[in-house]
C-alpha positions in Angstrom: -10.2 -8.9 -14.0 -11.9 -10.1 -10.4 -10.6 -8.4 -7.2 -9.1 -11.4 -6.4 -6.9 -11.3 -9.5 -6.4 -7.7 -8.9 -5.1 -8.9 -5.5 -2.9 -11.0 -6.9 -1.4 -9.4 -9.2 -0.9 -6.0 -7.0 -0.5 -7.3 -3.5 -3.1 -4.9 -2.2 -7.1 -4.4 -3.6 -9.3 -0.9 -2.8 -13.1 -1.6 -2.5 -14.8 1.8 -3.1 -17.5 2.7 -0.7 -17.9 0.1 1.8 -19.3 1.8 4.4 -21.9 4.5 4.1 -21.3 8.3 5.0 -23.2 7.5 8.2 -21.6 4.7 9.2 -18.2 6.6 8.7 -19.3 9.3 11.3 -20.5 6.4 13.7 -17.3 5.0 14.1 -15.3 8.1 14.4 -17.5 8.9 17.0 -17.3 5.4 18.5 -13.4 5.6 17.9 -13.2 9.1 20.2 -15.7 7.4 22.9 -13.7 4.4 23.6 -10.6 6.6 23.1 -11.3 8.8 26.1 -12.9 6.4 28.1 -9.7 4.1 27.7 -7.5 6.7 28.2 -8.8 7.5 32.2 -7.5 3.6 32.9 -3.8 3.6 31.3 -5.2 1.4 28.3 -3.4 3.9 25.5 -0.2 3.8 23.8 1.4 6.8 21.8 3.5 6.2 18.9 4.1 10.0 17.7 0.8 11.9 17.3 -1.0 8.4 17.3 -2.8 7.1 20.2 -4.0 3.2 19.8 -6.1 2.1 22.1 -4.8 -1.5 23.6 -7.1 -4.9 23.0 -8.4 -5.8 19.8 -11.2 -4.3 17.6 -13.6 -7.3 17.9 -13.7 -6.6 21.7 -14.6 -2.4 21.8 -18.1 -1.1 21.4 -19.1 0.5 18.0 -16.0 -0.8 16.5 -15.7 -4.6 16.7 -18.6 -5.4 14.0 -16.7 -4.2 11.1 -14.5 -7.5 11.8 -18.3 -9.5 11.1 -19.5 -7.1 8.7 -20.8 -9.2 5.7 -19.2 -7.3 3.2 -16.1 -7.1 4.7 -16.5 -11.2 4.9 -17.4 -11.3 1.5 -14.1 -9.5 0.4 -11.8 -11.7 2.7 -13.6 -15.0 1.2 -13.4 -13.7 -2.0 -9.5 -13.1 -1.9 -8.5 -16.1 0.5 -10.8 -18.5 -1.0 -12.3 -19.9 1.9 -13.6 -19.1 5.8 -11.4 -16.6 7.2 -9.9 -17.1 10.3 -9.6 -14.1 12.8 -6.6 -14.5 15.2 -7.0 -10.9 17.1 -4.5 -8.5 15.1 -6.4 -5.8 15.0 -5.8 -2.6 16.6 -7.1 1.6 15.9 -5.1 4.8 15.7 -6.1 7.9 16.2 -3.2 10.5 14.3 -0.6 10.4 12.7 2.4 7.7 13.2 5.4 6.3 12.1 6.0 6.1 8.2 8.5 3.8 6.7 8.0 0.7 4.1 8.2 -2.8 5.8 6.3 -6.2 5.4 4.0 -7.0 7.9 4.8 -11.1 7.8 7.6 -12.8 9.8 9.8 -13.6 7.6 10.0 -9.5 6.5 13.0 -8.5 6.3 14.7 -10.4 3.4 12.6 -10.9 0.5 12.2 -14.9 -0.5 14.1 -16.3 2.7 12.9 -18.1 5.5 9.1 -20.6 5.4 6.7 -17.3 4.8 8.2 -17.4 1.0 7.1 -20.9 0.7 4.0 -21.6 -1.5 0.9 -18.9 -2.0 1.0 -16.5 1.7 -2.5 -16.6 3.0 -2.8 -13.8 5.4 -4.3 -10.7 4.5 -4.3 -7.4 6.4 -7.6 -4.7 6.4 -7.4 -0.9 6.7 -10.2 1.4 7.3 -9.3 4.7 6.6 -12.4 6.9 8.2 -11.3 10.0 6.0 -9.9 11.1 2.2 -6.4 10.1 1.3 -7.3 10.6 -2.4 -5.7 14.0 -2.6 -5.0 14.1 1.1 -1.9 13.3 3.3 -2.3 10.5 6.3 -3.1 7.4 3.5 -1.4 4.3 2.5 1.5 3.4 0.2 2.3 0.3 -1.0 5.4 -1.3 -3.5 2.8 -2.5 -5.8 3.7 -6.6 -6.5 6.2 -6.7 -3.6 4.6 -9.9 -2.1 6.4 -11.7 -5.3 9.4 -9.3 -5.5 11.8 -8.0 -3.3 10.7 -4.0 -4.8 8.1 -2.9 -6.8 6.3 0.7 -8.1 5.6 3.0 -5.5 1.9 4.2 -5.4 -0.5 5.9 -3.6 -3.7 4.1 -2.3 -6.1 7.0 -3.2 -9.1 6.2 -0.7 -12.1 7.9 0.4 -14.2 7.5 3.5 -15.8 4.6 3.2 -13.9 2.9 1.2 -11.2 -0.5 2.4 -7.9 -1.1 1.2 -6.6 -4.8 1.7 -3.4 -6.1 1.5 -1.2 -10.0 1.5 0.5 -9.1 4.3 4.2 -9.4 2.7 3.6 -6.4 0.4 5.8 -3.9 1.4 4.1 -0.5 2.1 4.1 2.5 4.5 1.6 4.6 6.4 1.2 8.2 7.0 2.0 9.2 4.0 2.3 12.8 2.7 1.3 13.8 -0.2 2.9 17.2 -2.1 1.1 20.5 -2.7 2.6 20.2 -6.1 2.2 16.6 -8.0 0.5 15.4 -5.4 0.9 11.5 -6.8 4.4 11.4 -7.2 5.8 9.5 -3.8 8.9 10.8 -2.5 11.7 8.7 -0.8 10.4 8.1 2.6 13.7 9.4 4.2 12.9 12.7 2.4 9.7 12.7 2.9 10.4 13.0 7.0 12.7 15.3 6.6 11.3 17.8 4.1 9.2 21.0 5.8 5.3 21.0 6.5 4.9 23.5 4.4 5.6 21.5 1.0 3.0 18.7 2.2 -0.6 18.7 1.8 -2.5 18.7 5.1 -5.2 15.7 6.6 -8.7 16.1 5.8 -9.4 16.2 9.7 -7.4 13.9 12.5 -6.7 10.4 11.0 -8.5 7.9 12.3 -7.7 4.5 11.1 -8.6 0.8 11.5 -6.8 -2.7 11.0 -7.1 -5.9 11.2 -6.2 -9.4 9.8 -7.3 -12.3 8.8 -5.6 -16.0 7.9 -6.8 -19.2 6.3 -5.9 -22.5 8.5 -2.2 -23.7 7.9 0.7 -23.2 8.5 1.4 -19.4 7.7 -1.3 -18.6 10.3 0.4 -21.2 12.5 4.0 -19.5 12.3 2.5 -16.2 12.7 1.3 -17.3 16.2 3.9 -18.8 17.2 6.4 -16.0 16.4 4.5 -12.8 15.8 1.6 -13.1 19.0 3.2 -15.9 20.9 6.6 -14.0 21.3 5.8 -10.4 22.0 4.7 -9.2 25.4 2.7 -6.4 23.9 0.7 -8.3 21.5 0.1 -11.1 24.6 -1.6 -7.9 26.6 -3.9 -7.2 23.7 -5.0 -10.1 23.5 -5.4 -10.5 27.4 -7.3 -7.2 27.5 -9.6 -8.1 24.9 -12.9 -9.9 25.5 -15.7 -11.3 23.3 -19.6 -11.5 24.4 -21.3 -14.6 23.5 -23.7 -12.2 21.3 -20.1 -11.1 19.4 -18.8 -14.4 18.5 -22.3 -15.8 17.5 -22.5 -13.0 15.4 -19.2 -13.6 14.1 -20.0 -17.3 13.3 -23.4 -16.3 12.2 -21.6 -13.9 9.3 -19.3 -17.0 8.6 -15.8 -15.9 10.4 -14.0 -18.2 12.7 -12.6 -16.4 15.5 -9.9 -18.3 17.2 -9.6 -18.1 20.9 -6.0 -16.7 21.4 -6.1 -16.4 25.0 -5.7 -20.2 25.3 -2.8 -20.1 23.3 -0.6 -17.5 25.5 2.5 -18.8 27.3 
């Protein structure tokens, strides 16, 4: 079976080993840097224990190449079928957040209602997890074949450093997840899973650090998703006003075959 069969059929696809040990370290590193430096000029939210820095990926130091990275391109070709479009989703966390399943598309909360459930759903959402989830809390859950069903079995994404984990972005899944001392692979409600004690949970292999980011074919689920998702929200439109691309970043982007659509012309 291809990966983009896999994807298919799943709703989500892990790629083992990406990114190199090295390049893991790098952009931890770069993820701390631009976190503290950030931080001195009001340009960090906290959700929980996560701080996310604001502005996109493709516009912070040490970071924004993973959005070019020829393999990552490879793997969104492969799974959308043509030249990925890049429309500034894209964020870092640093910690641990909120947990809960949802759909990341517009039309999430009722499954097969509303123009998102027309016809095949052609944006796809990346996450870079820059330590072990394998046997480790702080992964990645999904509700495997949600993006054609309204439920669907509950796994764990078991990554490693290095690794990506790519999903249609109407799969229903949940971050932060904990994983049990004992059975560690069998996912508990959510709602228990908050409420139960540390002590029961396996711990993070170091802070959670994590990456995201999106990418669309031309049409008219990109379209919508503008319109309602970036178009609506006042702090999605300050991401995208804070973020800003060097000539030597977008001809590398095009250069690496990614079109990167220039949001900031399409604010209200």
């Amino acid at each position: 079976m291809t990966r983009r069969e896999q994807f298919e059929q799943q709703g989500y696809l892990i790629v083992r080993s990406v990114f190199t040990p090295e390049e893991v370290v790098e952009l931890r590193q770069s993820a701390y840097e631009h976190r503290d430096s950030q931080q001195q000029r009001g340009l960090v939210s906290q959700v929980k224990q996560a701080a996310s820095v604001k502005g996109d990926l493709l516009s912070k130091d040490g970071l924004g190449w993973v959005i070019y990275d020829p393999r990552i391109v490879s793997i969104a070709t492969e799974i959308l079928g043509d030249t990925p479009v890049y429309f500034s989703d894209s964020t870092y966390q640093i910690g641990t957040g909120l947990r809960g399943f949802h759909r990341d598309n517009i039309d999430r909360h009722q499954f097969g209602q509303g123009a998102d459930w027309e016809g095949t759903y052609s944006l796809i959402r990346f996450g870079i997890y820059l330590q072990d989830h394998d046997t480790y809390s702080g992964g990645i859950r999904f509700k495997a074949g949600s993006h054609q069903a309204a439920d669907g079995a509950d796994v764990f994404a078991d990554t490693r450093a290095g690794d990506i984990v790519v999903w249609n972005m109407r799969t229903l899944h949940s971050g932060n997840a904990r994983r049990m001392k004992i059975l560690n692979n069998l996912p508990l409600h959510v709602g228990l899973e908050n409420r139960l004690p540390d002590f029961l949970f396996r711990e993070q292999q170091g802070e959670r650090i994590s990456l995201f980011f999106s990418f669309g074919l031309e049409g008219k689920h990109l379209n919508r998703y503008v319109e309602q998702h970036i178009q609506k929200r006042a702090d999605v439109q300050e991401n995208v006003r804070l973020s800003n691309y060097s000539p030597e970043t977008l001809k590398k982007a095009e250069q690496n075959k990614v079109k990167v659509l220039d949001m900031k012309t399409l604010l209200p």
